[in-house]
N, C-alpha and C positions, 0 to 999 in steps of 0.2 A: 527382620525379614529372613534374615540366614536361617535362625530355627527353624522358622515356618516351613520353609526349603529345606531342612535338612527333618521333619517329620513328613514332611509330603513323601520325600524317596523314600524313608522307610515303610512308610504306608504300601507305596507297591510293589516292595517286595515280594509278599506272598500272591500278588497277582501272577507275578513270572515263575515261582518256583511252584505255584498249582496247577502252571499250566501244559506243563507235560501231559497231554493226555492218549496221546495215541503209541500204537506199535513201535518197541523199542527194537536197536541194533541187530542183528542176527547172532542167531546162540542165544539170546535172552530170552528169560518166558514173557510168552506173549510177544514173542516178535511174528510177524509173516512172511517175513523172506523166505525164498525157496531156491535150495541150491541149482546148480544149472546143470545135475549129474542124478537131480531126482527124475523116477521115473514115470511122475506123475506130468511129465511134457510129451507130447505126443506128435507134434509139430516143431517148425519153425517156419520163420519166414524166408519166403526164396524168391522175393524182388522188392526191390526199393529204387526210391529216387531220393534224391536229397537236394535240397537247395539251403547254400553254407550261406550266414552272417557274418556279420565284422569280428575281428578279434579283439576290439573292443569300442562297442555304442559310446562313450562317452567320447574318445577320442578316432574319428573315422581315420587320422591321416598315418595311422598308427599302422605298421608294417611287422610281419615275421615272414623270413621264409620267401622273401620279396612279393609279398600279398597282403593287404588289408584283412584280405578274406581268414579263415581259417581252412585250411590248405590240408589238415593231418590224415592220413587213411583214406581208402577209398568206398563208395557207397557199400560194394560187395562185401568189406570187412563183417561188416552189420548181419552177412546172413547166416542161417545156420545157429547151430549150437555154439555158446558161446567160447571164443577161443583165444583171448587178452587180443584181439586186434580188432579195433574200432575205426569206427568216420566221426572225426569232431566236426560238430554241427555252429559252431561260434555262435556269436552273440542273436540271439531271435530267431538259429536258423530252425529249419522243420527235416525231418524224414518222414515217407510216407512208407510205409511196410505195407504188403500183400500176400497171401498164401495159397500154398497149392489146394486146401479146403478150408470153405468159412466158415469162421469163429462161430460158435454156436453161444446161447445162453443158458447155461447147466447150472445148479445148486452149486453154491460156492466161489473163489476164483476162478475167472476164465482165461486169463493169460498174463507174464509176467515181462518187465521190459528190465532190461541190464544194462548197467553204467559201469566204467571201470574206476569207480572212486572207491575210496577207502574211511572210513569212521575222522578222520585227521583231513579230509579234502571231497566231500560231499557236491556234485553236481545236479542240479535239478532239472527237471521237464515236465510240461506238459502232456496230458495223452486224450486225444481225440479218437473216437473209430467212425467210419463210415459202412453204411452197406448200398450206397450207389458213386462214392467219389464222389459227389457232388457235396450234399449236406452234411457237415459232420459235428458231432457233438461231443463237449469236455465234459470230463468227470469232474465233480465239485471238486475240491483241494481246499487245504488249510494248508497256513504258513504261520504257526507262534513263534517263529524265532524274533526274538528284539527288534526295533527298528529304531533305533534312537543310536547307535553304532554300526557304519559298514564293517561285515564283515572281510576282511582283507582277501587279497590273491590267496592265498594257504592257509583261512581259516575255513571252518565247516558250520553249518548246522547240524544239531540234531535231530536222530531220527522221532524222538520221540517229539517233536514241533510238528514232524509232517505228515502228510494226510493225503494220499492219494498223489502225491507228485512221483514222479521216474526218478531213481537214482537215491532214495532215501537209503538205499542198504549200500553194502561194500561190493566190489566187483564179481565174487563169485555169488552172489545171493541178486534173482532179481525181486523188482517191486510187483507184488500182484495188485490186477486189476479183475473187479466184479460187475458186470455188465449191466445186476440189478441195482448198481448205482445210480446208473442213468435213467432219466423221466421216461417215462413211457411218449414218442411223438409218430404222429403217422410217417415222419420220413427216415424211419431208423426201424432198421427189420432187424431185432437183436437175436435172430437163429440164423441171421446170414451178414455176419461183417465180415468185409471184405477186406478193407483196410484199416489200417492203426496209423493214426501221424502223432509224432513223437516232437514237441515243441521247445528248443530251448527256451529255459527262465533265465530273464538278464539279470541276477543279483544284487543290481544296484537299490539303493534306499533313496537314491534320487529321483524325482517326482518326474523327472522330466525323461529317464531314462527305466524306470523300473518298471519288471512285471508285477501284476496284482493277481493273488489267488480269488477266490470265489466270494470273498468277505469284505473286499477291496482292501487287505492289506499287500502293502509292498512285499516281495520273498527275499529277502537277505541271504543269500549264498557267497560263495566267492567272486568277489569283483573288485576289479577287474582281473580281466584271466589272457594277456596279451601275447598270445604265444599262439604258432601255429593251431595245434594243436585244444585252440580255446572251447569254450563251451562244453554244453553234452557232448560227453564220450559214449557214442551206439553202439553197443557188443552184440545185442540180437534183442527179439521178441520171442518167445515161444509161448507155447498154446495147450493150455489147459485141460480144453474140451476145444473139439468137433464136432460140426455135423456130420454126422455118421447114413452112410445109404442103408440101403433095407439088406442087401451083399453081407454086408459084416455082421450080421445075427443069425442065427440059426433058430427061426420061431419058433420050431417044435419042443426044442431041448436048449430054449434058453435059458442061462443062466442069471438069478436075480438073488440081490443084497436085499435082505429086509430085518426089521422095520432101518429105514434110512429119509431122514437121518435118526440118529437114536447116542443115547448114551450110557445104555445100559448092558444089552447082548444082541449081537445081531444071530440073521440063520443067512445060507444061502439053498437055494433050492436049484437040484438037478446038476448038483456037483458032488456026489458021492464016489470016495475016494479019489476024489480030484485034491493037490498039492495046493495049499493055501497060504497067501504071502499077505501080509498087510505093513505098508510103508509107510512113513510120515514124508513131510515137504522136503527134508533135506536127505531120503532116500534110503533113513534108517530100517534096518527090518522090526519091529515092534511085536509080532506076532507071527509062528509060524505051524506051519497043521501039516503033518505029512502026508496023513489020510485021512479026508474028514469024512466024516459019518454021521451029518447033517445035525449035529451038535452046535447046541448057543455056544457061540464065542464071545467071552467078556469083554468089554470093551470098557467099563466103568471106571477103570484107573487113565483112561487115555486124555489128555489133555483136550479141549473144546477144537475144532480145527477140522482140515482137510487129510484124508489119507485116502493112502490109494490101495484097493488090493485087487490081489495077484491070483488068480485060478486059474492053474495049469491041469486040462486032460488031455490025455494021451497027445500030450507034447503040445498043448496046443493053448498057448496062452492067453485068456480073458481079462482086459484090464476095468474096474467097477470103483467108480468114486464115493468113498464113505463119507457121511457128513456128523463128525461128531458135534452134538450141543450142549 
C-alpha cells in the first residue's frame, strides 16, 4: 500500500508544477502589474464605504486592538493615489469604491486595485463592479494554489496560481482589471461603472470557513491573519480609462493612433511636430519623437501589452491608449 501511495504522489507532481499558468510577479516578463506612478491612470477613487470582518472567521472571540473587528486605517486611506496607508477590510469584509467619472470599457485593462503585500505575504480579493449599486457582478478568478496544506499567517501564494483576484502583485504594482471579462447582462452598462466593491478572500482551506474562486476551488492565502490590521490591505483603485464628454476633443483637429491595436508600426494623424512620448505600465519611456513628421513609428520590438502615449502640442497634452498584440 505504501508504494502505491508513494507513486500516486509522484504522479501529481507535474499536475502542480504545470500549473503555473497565469501573470507572473512584477518586473517579470509577462507580468501585468502596473506601477501606481504610471501615467497611464487617469483617475482614482474619491468615496468609499467600508464594512470591516472579523479578524479572524474561524475564531470570532478573537480580539486585537480591543475589537473582534479589524480596526486598521480608515475608509479615507483607500482614496486617491496610492500612498502605503490602507483600510484592513478583515476576514469577508467589502469596500465599495466610487468615482468622480465612470469607468468606461476601452480595449484593454480598465482599472487596477492595490494591496499593500509583498511577494513573501500576498493578500487576496475579490472585485465586483456595478453601474447602478444595486446589481453587481464578479470577475471570474482562479486560484491553483494547493489545497491539501494551509498556508500559514506569513505564508503567501503565488502570483502565478492567480487570476483575476486583488492583491496578487506587491504593493506598489496594482492588479488590473478588464471589463471585457465580464458576460455581457442587461443589468450592467459596462461604459458606465459606477462602482467597484473590493471583497476580502478568507484564506482558509476549511470547508466550513473558506472562499471559493469561480471553479469551486478553495483560495489558500494567509490564514489566519489575527491582528488589527487583518485581511485586505485597500491602498486605492484607479482607473484606466474613462468616459470621456464630447468637451475633451477637439473634432476638427483630432488627434488619432492608428492602425490600433497593431504590432508592427503605428502613424498618428494631425500631430505634426507635435512632442511624442510612448510609455509602458510601469511608466517607462520606451519611445520618444521630438518632432514628428507623421512618420511610422516601429513598434515591432515592443512587448504584446498596454501603452500609453503622450502628444504634446503647443503645450497641450493628449493622452491615447496603444494596444500592442
Amino acid at each position: 500500500m505504501k508504494s502505491k501511495i508513494s507513486a500516486l504522489f509522484l504522479a501529481l507532481i507535474p499536475i502542480f508544477s504545470v500549473a503555473q499558468s497565469y501573470a507572473p510577479a512584477a518586473g517579470l516578463p509577462g507580468s501585468t502589474a502596473i506601477h501606481k506612478n504610471s501615467p497611464l491612470f487617469v483617475q482614482w477613487a474619491n468615496g468609499i464605504t467600508v464594512e470591516r470582518g472579523l479578524i479572524d472567521k474561524s475564531n470570532p472571540a478573537a480580539s486585537a486592538s480591543g475589537s473582534s473587528y479589524a480596526t486598521f486605517g480608515l475608509p479615507n486611506d483607500a482614496l486617491g493615489s496610492p500612498s502605503g496607508s490602507v483600510v484592513s477590510l478583515g476576514d469577508g469584509g467589502f469596500a465599495i469604491l466610487t468615482f468622480a467619472t465612470p469607468i468606461s470599457n476601452r480595449p484593454g485593462f480598465d482599472f487596477a486595485v492595490f494591496e499593500n503585500g509583498s511577494t513573501a505575504y500576498l493578500e487576496l480579493a475579490f472585485v465586483e463592479v456595478s453601474s447602478d449599486g444595486v446589481h453587481y457582478f464578479r470577475f471570474q478568478n482562479h486560484s491553483q494554489t494547493q489545497t491539501q496544506n494551509q498556508l500559514s499567517t506569513f505564508a503567501s501564494p503565488e502570483a502565478t496560481y492567480i487570476n483575476n483576484l486583488a492583491g496578487k502583485y506587491s504593493s506598489e504594482y496594482g492588479t488590473p482589471f478588464n471589463l471585457d471579462d465580464l458576460p455581457e447582462n442587461e443589468l450592467l452598462d459596462k461604459s458606465n461603472i459606477l462602482y467597484v466593491k473590493v471583497i476580502d478572500v478568507v484564506g482558509s482551506i476549511n470547508p466550513v470557513f473558506a472562499s471559493y474562486d469561480s471553479y469551486g476551488n478553495a483560495i489558500n492565502d494567509s490564514f489566519p491573519t489575527p491582528f488589527n490590521s487583518g485581511g485586505f490591505d485597500l491602498q486605492g483603485v484607479g482607473v484606466l480609462d474613462m468616459t470621456l464628454s464630447s468637451a475633451n476633443f477637439d473634432k476638427k483637429n483630432k488627434i488619432a493612433l492608428y492602425p490600433n491595436p497593431s504590432n508592427g508600426v503605428v502613424y498618428l494623424s494631425n500631430a505634426q511636430n507635435a512632442g511624442i512620448e510612448i510609455v509602458d505600465l510601469n511608466g517607462r519611456k520606451v519611445i520618444t519623437v521630438a518632432h514628428y513628421q507623421q512618420q511610422a513609428i516601429s513598434i515591432s520590438h515592443f512587448s504584446k501589452g498596454v501603452y500609453l502615449v503622450i502628444v504634446t502640442v503647443d503645450e497641450n497634452a493628449h493622452q491615447i491608449k496603444l494596444i500592442v498584440n
